[in-house]
Biopython code that builds the backbone (N, CA, C, O; Angstrom):
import numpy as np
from Bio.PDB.StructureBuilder import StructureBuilder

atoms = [
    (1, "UNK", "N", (14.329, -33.433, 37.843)),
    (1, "UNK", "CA", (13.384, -33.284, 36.755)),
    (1, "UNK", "C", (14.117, -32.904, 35.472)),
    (1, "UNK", "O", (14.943, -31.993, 35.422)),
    (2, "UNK", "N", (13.911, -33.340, 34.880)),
    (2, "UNK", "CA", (13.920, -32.966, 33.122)),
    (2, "UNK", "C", (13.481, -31.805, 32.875)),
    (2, "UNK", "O", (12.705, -31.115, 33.535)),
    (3, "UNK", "N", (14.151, -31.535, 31.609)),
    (3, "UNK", "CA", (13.461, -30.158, 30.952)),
    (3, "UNK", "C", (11.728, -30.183, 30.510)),
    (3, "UNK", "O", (11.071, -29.242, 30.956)),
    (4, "UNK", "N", (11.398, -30.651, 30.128)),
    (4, "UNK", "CA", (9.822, -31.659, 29.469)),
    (4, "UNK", "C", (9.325, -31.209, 30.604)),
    (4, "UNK", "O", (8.721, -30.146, 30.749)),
    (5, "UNK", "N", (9.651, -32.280, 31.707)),
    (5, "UNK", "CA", (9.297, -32.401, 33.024)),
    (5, "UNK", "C", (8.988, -30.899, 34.011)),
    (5, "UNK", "O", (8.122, -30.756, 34.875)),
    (6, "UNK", "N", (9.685, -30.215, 33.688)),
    (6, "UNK", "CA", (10.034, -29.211, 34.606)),
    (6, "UNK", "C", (9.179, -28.044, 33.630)),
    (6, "UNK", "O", (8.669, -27.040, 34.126)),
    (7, "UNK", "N", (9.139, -28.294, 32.511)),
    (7, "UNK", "CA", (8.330, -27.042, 31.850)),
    (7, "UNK", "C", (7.024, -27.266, 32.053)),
    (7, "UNK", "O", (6.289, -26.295, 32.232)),
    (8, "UNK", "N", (6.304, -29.078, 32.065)),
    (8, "UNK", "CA", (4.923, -29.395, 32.212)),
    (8, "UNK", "C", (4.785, -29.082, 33.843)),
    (8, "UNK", "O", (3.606, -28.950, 34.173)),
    (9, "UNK", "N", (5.612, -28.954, 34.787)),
    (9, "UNK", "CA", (5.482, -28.778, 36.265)),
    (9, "UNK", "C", (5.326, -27.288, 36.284)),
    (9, "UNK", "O", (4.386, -27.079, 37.052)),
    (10, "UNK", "N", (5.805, -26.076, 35.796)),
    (10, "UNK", "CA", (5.385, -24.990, 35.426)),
    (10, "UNK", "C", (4.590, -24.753, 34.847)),
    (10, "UNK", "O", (4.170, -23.621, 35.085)),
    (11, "UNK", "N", (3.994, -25.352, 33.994)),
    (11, "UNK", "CA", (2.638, -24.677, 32.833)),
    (11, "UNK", "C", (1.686, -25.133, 34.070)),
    (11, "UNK", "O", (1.093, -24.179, 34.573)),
    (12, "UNK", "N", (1.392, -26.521, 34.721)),
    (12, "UNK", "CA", (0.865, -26.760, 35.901)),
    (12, "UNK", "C", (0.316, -25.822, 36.353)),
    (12, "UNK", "O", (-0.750, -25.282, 36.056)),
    (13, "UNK", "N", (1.409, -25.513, 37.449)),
    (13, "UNK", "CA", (1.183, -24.281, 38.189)),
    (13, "UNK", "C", (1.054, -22.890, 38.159)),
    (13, "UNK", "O", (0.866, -22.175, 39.143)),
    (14, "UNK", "N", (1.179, -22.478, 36.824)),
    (14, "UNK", "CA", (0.741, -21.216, 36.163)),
    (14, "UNK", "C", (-1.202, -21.544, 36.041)),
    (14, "UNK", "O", (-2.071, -20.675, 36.119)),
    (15, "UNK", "N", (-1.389, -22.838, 35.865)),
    (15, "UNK", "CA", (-3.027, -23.093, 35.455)),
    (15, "UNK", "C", (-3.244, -23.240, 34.755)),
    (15, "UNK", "O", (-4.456, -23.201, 34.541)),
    (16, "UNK", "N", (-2.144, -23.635, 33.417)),
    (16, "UNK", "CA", (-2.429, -24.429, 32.125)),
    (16, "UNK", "C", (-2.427, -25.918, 32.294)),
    (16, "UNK", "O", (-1.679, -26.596, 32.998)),
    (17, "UNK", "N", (-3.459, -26.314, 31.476)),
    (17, "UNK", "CA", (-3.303, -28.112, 31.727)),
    (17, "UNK", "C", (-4.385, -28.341, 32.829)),
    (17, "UNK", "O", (-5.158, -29.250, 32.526)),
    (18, "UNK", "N", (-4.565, -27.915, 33.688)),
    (18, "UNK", "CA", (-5.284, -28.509, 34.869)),
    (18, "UNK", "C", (-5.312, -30.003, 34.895)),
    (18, "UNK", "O", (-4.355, -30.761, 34.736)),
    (19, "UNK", "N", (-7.275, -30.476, 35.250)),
    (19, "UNK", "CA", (-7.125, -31.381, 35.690)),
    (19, "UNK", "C", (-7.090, -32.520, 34.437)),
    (19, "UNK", "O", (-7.080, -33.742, 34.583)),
    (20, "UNK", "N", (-7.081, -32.039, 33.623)),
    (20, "UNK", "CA", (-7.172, -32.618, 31.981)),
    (20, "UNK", "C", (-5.304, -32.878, 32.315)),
    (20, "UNK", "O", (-4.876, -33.997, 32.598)),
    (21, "UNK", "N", (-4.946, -32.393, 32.276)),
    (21, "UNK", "CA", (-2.933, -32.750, 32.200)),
    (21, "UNK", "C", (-2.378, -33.772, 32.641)),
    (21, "UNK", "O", (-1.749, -33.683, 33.695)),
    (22, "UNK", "N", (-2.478, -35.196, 31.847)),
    (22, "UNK", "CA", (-1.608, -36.309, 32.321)),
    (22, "UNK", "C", (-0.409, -36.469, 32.621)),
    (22, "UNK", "O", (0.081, -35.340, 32.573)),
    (23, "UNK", "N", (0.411, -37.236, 32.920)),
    (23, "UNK", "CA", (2.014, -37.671, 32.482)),
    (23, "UNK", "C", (2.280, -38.016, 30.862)),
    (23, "UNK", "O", (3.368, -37.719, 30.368)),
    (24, "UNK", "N", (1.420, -38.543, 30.201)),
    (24, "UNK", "CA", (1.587, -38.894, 28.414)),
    (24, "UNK", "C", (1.547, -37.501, 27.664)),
    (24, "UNK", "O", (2.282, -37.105, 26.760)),
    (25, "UNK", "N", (0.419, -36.827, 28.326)),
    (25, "UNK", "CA", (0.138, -35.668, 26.955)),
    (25, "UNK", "C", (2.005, -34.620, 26.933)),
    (25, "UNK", "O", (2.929, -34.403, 27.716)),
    (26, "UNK", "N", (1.767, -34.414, 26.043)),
    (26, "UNK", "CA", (3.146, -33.784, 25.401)),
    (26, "UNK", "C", (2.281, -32.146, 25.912)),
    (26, "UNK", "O", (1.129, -31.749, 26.090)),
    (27, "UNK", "N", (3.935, -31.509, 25.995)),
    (27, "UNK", "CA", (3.341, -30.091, 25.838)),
    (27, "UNK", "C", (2.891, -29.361, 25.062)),
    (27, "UNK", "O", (2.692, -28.173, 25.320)),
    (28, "UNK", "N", (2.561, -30.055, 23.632)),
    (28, "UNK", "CA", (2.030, -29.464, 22.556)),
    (28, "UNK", "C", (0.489, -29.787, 22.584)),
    (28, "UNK", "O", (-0.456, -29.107, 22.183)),
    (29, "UNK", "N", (0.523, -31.220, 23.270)),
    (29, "UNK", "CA", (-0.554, -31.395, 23.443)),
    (29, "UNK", "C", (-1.980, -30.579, 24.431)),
    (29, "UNK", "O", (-3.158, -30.243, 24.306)),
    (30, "UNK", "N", (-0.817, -30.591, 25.449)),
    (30, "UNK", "CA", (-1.795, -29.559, 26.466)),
    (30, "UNK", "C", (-1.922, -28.217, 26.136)),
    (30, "UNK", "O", (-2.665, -27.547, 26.852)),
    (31, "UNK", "N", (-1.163, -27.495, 24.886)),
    (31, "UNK", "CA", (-1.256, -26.165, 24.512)),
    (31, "UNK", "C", (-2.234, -26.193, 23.682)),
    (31, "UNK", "O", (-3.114, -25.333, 23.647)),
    (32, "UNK", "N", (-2.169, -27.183, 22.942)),
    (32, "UNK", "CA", (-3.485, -27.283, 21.959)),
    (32, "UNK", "C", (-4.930, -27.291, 22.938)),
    (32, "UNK", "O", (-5.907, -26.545, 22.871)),
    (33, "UNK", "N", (-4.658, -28.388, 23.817)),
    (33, "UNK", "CA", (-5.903, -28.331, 24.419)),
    (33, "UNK", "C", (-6.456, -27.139, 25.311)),
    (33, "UNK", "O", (-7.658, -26.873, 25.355)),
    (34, "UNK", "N", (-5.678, -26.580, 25.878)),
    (34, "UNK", "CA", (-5.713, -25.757, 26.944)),
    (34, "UNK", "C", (-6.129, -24.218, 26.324)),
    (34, "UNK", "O", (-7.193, -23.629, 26.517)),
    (35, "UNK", "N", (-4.928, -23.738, 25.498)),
    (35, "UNK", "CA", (-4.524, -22.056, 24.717)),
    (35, "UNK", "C", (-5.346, -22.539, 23.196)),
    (35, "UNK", "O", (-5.980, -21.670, 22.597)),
    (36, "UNK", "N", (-5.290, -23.818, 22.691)),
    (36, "UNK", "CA", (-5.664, -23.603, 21.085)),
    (36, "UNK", "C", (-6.779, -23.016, 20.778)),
    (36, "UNK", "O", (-6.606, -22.345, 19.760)),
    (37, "UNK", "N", (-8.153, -22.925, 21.286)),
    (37, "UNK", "CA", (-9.522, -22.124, 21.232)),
    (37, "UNK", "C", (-9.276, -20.626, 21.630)),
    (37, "UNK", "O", (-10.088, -19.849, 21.129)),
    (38, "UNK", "N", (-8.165, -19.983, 22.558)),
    (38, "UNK", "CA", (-7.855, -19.167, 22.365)),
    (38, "UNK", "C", (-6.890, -18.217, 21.066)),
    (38, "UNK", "O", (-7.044, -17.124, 20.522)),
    (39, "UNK", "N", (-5.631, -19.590, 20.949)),
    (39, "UNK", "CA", (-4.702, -18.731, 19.973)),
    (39, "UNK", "C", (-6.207, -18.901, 18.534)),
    (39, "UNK", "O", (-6.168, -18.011, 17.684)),
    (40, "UNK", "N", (-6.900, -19.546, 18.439)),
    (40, "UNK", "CA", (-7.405, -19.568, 16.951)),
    (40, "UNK", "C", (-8.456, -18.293, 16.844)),
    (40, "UNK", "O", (-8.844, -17.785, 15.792)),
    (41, "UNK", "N", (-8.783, -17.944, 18.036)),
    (41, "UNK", "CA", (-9.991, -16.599, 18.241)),
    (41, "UNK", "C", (-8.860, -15.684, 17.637)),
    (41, "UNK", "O", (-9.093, -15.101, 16.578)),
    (42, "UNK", "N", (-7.681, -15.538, 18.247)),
    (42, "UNK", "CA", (-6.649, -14.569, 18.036)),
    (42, "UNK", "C", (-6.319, -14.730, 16.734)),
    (42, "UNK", "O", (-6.419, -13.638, 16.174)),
    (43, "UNK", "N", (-6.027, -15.448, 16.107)),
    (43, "UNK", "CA", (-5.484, -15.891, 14.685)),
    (43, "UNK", "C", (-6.650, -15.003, 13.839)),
    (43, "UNK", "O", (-6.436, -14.078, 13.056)),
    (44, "UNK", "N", (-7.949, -15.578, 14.244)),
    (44, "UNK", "CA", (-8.980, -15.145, 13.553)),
    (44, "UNK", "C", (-9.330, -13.980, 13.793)),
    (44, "UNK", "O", (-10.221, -13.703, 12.990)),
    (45, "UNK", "N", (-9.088, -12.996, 14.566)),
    (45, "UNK", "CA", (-9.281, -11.690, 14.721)),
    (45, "UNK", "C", (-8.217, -10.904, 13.737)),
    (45, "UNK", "O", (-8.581, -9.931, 13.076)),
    (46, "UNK", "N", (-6.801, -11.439, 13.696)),
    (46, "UNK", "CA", (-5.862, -10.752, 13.116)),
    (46, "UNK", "C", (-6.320, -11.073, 11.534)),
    (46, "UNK", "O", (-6.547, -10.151, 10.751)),
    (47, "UNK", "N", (-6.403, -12.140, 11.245)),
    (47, "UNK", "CA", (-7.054, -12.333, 9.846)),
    (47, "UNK", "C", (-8.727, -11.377, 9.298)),
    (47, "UNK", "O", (-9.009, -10.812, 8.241)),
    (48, "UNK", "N", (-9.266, -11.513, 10.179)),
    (48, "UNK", "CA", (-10.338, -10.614, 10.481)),
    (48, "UNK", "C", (-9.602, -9.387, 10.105)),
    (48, "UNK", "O", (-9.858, -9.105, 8.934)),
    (49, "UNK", "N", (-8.807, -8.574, 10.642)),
    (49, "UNK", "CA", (-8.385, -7.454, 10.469)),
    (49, "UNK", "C", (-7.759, -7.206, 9.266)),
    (49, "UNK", "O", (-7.788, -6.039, 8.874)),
    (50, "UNK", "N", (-7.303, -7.877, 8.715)),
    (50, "UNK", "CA", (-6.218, -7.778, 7.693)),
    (50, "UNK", "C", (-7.250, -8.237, 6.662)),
    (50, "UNK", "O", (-6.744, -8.857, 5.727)),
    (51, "UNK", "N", (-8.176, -8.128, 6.626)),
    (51, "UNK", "CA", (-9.247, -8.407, 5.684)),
    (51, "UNK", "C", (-9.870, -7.084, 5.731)),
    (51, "UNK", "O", (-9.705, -6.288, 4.806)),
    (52, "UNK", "N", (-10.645, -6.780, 6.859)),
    (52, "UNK", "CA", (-10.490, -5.169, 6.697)),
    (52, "UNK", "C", (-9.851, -4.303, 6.391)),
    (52, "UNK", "O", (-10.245, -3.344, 5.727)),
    (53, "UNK", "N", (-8.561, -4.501, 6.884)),
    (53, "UNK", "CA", (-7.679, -3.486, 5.987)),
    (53, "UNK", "C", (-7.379, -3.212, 4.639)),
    (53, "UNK", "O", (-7.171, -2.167, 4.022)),
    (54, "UNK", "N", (-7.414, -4.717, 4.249)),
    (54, "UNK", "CA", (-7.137, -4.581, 2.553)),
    (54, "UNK", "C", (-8.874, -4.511, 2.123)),
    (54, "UNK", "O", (-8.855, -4.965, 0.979)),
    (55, "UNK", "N", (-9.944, -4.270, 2.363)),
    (55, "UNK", "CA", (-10.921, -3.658, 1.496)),
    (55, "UNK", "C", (-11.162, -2.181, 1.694)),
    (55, "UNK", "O", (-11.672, -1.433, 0.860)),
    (56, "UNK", "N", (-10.710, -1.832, 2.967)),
    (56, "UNK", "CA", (-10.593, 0.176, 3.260)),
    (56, "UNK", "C", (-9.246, 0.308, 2.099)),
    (56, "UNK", "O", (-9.255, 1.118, 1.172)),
    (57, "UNK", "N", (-8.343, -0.471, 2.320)),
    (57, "UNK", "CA", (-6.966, -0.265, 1.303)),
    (57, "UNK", "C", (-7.821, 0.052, 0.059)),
    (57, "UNK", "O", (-7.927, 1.214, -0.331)),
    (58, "UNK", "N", (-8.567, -1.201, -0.704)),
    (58, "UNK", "CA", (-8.853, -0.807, -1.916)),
    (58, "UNK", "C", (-10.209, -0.157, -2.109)),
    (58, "UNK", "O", (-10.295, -0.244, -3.334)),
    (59, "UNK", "N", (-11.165, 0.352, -1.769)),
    (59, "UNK", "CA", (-12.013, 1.443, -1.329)),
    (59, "UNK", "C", (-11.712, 2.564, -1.517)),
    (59, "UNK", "O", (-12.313, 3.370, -2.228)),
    (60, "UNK", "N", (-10.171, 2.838, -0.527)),
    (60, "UNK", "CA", (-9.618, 4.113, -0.997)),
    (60, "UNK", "C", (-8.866, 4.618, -2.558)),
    (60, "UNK", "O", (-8.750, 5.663, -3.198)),
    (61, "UNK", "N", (-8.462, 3.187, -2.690)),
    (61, "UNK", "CA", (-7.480, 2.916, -4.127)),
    (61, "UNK", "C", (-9.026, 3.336, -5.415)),
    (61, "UNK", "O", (-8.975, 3.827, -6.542)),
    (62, "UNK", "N", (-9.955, 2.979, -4.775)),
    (62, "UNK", "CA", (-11.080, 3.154, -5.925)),
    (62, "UNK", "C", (-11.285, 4.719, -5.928)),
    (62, "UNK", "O", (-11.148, 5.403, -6.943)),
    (63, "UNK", "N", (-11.762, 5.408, -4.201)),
    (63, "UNK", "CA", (-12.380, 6.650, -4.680)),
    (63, "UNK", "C", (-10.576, 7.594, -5.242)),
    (63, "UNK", "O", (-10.591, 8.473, -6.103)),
    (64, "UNK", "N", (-9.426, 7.202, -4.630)),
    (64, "UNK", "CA", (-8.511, 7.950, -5.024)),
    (64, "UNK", "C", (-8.432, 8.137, -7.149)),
    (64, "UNK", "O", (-8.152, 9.057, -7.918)),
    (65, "UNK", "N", (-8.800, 6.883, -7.284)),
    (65, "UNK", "CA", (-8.299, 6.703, -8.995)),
    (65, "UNK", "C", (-9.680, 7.401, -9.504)),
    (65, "UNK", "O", (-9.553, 7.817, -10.656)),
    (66, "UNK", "N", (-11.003, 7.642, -8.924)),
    (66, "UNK", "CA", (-12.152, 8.707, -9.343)),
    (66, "UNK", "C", (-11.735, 10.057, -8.999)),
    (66, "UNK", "O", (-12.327, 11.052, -9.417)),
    (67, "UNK", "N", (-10.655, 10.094, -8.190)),
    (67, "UNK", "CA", (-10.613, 11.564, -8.057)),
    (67, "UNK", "C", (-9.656, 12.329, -8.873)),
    (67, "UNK", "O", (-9.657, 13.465, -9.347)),
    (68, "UNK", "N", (-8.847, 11.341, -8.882)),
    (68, "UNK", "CA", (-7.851, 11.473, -9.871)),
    (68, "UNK", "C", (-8.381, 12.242, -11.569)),
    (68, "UNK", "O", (-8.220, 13.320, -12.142)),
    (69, "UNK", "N", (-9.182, 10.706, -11.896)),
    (69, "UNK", "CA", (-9.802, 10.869, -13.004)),
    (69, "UNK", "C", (-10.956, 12.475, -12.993)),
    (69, "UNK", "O", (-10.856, 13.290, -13.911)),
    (70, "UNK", "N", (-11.626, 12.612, -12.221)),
    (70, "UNK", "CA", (-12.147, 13.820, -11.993)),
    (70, "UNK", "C", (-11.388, 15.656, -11.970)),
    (70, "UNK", "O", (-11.445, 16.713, -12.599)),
    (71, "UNK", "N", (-10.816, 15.119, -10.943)),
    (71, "UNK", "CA", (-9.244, 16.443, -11.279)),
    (71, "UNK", "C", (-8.595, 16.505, -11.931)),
    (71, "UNK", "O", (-8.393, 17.701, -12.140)),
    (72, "UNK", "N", (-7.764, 15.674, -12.763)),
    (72, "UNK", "CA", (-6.863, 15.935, -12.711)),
    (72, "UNK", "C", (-6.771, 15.407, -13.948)),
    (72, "UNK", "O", (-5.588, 15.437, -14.289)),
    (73, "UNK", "N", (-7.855, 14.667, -15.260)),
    (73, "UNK", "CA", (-7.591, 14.002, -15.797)),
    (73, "UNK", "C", (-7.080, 15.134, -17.703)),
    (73, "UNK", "O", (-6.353, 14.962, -18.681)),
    (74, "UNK", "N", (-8.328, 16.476, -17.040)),
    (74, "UNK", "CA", (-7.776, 17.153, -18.173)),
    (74, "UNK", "C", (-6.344, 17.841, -18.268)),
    (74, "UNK", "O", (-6.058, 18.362, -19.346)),
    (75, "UNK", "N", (-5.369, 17.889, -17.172)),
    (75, "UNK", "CA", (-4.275, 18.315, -17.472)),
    (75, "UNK", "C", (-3.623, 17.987, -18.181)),
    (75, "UNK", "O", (-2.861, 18.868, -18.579)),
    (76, "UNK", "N", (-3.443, 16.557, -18.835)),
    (76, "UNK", "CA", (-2.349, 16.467, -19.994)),
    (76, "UNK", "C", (-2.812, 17.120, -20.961)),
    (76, "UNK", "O", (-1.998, 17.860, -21.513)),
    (77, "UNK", "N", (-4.530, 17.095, -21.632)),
    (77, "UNK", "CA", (-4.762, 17.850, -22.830)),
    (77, "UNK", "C", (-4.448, 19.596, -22.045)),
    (77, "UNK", "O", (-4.318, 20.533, -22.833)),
    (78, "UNK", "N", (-4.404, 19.730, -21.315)),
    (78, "UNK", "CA", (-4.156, 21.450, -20.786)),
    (78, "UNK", "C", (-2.966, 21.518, -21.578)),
    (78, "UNK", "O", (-2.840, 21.884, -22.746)),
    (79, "UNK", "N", (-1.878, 20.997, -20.537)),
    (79, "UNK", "CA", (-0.433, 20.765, -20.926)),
    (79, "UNK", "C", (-0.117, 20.818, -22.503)),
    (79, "UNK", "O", (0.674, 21.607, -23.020)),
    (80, "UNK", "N", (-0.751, 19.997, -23.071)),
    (80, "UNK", "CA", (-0.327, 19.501, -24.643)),
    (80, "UNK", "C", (-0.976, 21.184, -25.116)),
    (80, "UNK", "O", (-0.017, 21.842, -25.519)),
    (81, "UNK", "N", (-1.857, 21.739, -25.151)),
    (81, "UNK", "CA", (-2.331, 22.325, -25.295)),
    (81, "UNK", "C", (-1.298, 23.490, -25.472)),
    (81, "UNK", "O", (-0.669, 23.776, -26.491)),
    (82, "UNK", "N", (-1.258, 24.292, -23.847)),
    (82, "UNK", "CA", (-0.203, 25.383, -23.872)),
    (82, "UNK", "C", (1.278, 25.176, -24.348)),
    (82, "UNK", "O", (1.913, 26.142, -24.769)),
    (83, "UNK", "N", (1.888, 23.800, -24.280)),
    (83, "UNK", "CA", (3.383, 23.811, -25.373)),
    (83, "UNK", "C", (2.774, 23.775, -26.509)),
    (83, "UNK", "O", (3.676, 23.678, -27.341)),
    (84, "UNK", "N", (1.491, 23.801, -27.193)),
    (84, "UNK", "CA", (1.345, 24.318, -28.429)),
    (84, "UNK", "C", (1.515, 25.387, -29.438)),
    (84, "UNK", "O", (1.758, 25.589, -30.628)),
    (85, "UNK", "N", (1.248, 25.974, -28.284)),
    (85, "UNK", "CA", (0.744, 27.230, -27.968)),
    (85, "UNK", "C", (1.853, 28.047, -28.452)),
    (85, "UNK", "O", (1.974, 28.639, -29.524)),
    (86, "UNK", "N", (3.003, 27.923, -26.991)),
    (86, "UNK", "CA", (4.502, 28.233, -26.947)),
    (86, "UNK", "C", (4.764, 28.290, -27.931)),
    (86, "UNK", "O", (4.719, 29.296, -28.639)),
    (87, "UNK", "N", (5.271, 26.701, -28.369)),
    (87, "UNK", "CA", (5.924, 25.981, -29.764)),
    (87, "UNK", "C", (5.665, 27.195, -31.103)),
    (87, "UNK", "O", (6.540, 27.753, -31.765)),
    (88, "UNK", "N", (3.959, 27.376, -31.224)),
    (88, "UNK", "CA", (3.549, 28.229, -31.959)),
    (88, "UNK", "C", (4.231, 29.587, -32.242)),
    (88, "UNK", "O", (4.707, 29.961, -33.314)),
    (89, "UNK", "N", (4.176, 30.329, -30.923)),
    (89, "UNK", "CA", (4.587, 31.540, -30.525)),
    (89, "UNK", "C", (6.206, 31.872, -30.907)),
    (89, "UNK", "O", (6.631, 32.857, -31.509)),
    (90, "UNK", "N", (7.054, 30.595, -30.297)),
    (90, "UNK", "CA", (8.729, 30.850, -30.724)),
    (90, "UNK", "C", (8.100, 30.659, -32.498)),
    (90, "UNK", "O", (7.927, 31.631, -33.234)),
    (91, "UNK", "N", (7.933, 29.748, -32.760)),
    (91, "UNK", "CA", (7.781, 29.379, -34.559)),
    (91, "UNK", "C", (7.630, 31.050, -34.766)),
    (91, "UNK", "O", (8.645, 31.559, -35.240)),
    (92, "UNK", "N", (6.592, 31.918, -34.501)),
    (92, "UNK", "CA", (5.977, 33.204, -35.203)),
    (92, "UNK", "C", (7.393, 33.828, -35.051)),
    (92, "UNK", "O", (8.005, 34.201, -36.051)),
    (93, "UNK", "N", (7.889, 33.936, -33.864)),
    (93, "UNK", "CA", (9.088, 34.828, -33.033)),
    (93, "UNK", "C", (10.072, 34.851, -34.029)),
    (93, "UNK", "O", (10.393, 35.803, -34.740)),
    (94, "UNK", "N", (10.591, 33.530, -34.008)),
    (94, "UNK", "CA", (12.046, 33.038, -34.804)),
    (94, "UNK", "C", (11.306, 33.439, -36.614)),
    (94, "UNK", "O", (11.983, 34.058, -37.434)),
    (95, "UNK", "N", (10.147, 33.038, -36.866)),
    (95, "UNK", "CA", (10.053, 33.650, -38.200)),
    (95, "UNK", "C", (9.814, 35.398, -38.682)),
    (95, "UNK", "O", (10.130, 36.082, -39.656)),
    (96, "UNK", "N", (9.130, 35.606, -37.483)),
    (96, "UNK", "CA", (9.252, 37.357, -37.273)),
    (96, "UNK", "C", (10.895, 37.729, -37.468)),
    (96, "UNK", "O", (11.093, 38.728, -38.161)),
    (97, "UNK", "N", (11.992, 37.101, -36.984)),
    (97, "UNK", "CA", (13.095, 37.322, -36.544)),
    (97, "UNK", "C", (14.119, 37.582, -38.045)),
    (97, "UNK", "O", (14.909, 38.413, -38.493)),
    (98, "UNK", "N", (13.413, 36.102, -38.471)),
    (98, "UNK", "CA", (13.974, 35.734, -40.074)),
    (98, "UNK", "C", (14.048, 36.555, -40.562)),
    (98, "UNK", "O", (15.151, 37.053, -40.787)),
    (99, "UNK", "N", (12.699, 37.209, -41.047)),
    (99, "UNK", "CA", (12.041, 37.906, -42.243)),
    (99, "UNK", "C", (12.317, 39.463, -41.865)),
    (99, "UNK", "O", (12.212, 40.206, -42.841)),
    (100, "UNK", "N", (12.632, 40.068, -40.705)),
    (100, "UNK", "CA", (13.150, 41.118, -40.348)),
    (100, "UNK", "C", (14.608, 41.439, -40.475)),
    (100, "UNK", "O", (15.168, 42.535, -40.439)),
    (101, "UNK", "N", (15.286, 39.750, -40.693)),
    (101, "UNK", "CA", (16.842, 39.838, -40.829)),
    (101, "UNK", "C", (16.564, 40.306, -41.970)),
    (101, "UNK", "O", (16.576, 41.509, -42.228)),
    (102, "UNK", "N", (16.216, 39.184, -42.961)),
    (102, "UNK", "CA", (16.040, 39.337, -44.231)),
    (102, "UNK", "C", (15.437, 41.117, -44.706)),
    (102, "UNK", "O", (16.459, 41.794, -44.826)),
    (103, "UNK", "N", (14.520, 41.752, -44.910)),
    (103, "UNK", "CA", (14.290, 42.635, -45.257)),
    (103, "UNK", "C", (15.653, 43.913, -44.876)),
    (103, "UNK", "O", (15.859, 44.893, -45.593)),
    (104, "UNK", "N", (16.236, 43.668, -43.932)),
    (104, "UNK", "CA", (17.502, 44.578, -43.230)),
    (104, "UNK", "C", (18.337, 44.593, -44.456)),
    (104, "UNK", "O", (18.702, 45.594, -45.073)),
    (105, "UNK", "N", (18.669, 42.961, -44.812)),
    (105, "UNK", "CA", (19.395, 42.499, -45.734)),
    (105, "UNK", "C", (18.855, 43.089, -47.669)),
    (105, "UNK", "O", (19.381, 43.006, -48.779)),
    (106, "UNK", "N", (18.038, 43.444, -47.317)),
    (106, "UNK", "CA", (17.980, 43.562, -48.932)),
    (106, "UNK", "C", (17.839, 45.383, -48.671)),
    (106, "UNK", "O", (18.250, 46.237, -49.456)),
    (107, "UNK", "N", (17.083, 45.650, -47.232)),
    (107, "UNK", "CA", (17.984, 47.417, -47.641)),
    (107, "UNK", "C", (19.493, 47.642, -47.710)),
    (107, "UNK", "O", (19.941, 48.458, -48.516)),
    (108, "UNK", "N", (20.242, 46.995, -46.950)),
    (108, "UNK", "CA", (21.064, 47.744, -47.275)),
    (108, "UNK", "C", (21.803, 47.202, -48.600)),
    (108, "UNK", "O", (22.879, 47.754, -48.829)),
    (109, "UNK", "N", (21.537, 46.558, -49.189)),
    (109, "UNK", "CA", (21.601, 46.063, -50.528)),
    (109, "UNK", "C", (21.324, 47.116, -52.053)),
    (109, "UNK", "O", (21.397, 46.611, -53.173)),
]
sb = StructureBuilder()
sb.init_structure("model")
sb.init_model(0)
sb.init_chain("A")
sb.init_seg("    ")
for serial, (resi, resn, name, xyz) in enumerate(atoms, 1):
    if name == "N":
        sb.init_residue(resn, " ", resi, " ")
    sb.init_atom(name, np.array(xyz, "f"), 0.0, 1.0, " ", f" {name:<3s}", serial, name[0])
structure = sb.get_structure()
């Protein structure tokens, strides 16, 4: 037997092909006929799934970017806010600092 031969004499007797399995049909042929209504349920379940997944994916991508926006959205004005603040505070500091040099400077003058 041939390789062809010897693989269609095995799929045989495993119970693929039955009584539908000629000498002409190719082994692609009898896989189609035999497994193809199966592999396409399977195909279609995994596609099925992966369709679910990517709308829970973006579902979550939606309530995550509301929560976001909800929490978290006033922190940059917070942020901008308190280095204002700071910024302010050294400015008073360093000019407190100045004007205390300065007055030192004209007592002992």
């Amino acid at each position: 037997l041939d390789m062809g031969q010897a693989t269609l004499h095995q799929l045989h007797q495993d119970g693929y092909g039955g009584k539908k399995e000629r000498k002409s049909e190719s082994l692609s042929t009898t896989m189609e006929t035999e497994e193809g209504p199966i592999l396409r349920g399977r195909w279609n379940d995994v596609v099925q799934s992966i369709e679910e997944l990517a709308l829970t994916t973006n579902n979550l991508a939606t309530k995550l970017r509301g929560l976001r926006e909800e929490k978290f959205s006033s922190y940059p004005a917070k942020i901008e806010k308190s280095l204002k603040a700071q910024s302010d505070s050294h400015d008073a500091l360093w000019k407190l600092v100045c004007d205390t040099a300065r007055n030192e400077m004209r007592a002992q003058e």
